[in-house]
C-alpha positions in Angstrom: 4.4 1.1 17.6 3.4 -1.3 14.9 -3.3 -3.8 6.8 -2.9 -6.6 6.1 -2.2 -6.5 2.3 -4.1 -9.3 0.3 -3.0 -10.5 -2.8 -4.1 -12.5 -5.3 -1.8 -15.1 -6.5 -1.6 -15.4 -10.2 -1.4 -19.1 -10.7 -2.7 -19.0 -14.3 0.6 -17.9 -15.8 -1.1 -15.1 -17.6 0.7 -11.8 -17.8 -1.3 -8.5 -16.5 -1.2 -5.2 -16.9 -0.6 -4.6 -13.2 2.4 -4.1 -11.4 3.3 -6.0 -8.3 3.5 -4.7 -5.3 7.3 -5.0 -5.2 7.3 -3.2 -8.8 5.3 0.1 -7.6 7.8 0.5 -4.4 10.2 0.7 -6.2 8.5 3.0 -8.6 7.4 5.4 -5.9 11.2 5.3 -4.3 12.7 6.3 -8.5 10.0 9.3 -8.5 10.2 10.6 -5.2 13.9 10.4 -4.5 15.0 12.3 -6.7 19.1 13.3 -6.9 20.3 16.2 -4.8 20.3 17.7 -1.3 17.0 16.8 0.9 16.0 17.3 4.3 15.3 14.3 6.5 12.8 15.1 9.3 13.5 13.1 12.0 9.6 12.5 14.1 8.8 10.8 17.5 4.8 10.5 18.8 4.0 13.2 21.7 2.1 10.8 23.7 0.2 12.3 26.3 1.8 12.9 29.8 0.1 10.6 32.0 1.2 7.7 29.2 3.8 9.4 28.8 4.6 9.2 32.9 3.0 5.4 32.9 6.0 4.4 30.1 8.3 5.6 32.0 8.0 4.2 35.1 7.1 0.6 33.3 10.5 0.9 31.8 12.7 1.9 34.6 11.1 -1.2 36.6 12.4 -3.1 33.9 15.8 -1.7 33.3 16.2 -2.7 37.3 15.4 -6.2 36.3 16.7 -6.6 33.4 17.7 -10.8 33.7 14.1 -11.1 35.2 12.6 -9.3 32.4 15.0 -11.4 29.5 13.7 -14.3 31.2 10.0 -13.5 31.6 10.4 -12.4 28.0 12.0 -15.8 26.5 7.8 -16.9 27.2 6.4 -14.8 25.1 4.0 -16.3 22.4 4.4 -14.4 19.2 1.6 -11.9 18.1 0.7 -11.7 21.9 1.6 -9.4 24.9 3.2 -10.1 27.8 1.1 -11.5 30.6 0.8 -8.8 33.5 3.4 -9.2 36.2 3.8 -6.5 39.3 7.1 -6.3 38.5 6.3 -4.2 35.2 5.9 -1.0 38.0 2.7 -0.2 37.0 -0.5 -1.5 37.6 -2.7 -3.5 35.6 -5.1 -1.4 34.8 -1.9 1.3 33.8 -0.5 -1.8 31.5 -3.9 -2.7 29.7 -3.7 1.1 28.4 -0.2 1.3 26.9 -0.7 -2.3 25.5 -4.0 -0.8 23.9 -1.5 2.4 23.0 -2.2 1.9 19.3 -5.6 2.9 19.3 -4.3 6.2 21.6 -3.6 7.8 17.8 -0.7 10.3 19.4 0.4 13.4 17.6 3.2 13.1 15.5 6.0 15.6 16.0 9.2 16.8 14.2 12.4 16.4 16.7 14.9 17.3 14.6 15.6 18.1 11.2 19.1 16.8 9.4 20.4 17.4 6.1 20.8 14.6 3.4 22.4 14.1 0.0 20.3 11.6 -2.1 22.9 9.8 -4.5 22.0 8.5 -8.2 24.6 5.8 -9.4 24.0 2.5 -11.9 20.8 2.2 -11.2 21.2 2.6 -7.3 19.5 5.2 -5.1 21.9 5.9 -1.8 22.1 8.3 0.9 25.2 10.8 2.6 24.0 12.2 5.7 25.0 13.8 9.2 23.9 13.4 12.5 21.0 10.9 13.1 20.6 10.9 9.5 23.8 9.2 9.4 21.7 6.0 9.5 20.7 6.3 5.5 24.2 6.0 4.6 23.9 2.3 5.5 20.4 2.1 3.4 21.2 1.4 -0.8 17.6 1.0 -3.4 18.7 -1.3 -6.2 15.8 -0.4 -8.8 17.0 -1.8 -11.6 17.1 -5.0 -9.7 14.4 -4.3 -6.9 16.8 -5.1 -3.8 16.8 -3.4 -1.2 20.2 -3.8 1.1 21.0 -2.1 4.7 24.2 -2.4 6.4 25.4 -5.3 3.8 22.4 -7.3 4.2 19.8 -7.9 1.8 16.5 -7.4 3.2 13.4 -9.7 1.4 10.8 -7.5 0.5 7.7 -8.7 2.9 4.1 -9.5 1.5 2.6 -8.8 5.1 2.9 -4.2 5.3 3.6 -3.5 8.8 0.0 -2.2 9.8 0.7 -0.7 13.0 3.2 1.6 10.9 -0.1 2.4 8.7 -2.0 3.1 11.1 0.0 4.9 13.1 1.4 7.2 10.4 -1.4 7.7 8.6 -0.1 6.5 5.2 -0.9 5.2 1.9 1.0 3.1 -0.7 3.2 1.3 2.1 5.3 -1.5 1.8 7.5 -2.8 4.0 10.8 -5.0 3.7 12.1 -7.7 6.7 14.9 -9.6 7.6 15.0 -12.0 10.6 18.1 -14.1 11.2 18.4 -16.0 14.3 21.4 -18.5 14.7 19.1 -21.8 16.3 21.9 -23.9 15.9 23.5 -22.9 19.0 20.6 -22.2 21.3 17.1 -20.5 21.5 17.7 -19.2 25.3 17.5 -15.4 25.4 20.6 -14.9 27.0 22.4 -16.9 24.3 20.8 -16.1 21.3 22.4 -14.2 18.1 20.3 -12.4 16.3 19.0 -9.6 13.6 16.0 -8.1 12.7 16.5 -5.2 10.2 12.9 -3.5 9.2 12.5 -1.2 6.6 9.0 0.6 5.9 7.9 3.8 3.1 4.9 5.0 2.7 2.8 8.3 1.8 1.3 10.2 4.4 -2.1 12.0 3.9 -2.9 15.0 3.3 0.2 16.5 2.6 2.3 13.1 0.7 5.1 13.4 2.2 7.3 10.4 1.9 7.9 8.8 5.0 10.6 6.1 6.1 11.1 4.3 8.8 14.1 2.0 9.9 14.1 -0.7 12.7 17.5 -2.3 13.3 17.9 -5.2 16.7 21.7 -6.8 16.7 21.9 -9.1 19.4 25.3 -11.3 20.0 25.5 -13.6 22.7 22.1 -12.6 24.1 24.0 -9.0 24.1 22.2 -6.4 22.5 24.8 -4.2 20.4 21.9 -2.1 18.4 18.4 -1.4 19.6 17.6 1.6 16.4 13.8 2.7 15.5 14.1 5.8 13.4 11.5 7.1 10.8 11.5 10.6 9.4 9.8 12.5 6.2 12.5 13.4 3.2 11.9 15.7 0.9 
């Protein structure tokens, strides 16, 4: 459930007053996160109950066929949804909504609320928490350096915000960081492939600024999924 930020290149070598885009993330994440115990809100959208219904049948009829689906899947073009097929479970008219499910604008609701320790050290912002929150501990902000790492990896800070995150959330000063790594060397058949995509966006949401985060994690071995994680949440 997922602006397209435009830059202007500076290919003059003259030095501005500006920061980049990079530089002000990790300007927010210094100010905002500050050292100490926090609360990390945990949200999901309340969509409403005939979509709500509609999702759930579409996914069950795909949990049934879950080779058919990998397969139909492989075919997809990127930046476009999947052709209609009866065996979604729904009909068409019931897929052309939740494909269109962006421009629904669901409520946002708080699930569950866990508590987190935000850690200072060398110049690195890191996380202790419990429960779902648990996740964090796997997040480190480098600001000194302006890395960002998850789980071990480095993930490149992305030019391209995630806009349906924006939109969705209703934010301001987002940014977004994105690793892909696919092993093409061996194969690109779904039911082979190895792959990661680890997704990290922050942003302010209006009217009330709260910081918002949001993690997307997708492990795949083998063509096995081992992680499938979209979590976002408010901390303050």
């Amino acid at each position: 459930m997922k602006n397209l930020l435009c830059l202007i290149l500076l290919v003059t070598g003259l030095r501005v007053a500006a920061q980049s885009p990079q530089s002000e993330a990790f300007t927010l994440i210094d100010s905002l996160l500050q050292a100490g115990d926090a609360r990390f809100e945990i949200t999901e959208f309340d969509f409403p109950p005939d979509v709500l219904r509609i999702l759930l049948r579409f996914n069950n009829a795909v949990a049934a066929n879950k080779d058919w689906f990998t397969e139909y899947s492989s075919h997809a073009v990127a930046g476009q949804p999947l052709p209609y097929d009866e065996k979604f479970g729904i009909t068409r008219g019931e897929y052309d909504r939740i494909k269109n499910m962006d421009k629904l604008h669901p409520a946002l609701k708080i699930v569950d609320t866990q508590k987190i320790t935000i850690l200072h050290r060398d110049g690195k912002i890191s996380f202790k928490g419990e429960g779902e929150g648990r996740v964090l501990n796997y997040l480190e902000f480098d600001v000194g350096h302006q890395a960002l790492t998850f789980a071990g990896d480095t993930i490149p800070f992305s030019r391209n915000m995630n806009t349906t995150f924006v939109i969705a959330y209703g934010l301001s000063n987002s940014y977004t960081w994105r690793l892909e790594k696919t092993d093409v060397n061996k194969t690109l058949q779904a039911n082979q492939l190895t792959a990661r995509v680890v997704e990290v966006d922050l942003g302010i949401r209006q009217p009330d600024n709260k910081l918002l985060l949001r993690i997307l994690y997708q492990d795949m071995e083998n063509g096995v999924s081992h992680a499938n994680l979209d979590l976002a949440g408010y901390i303050h």
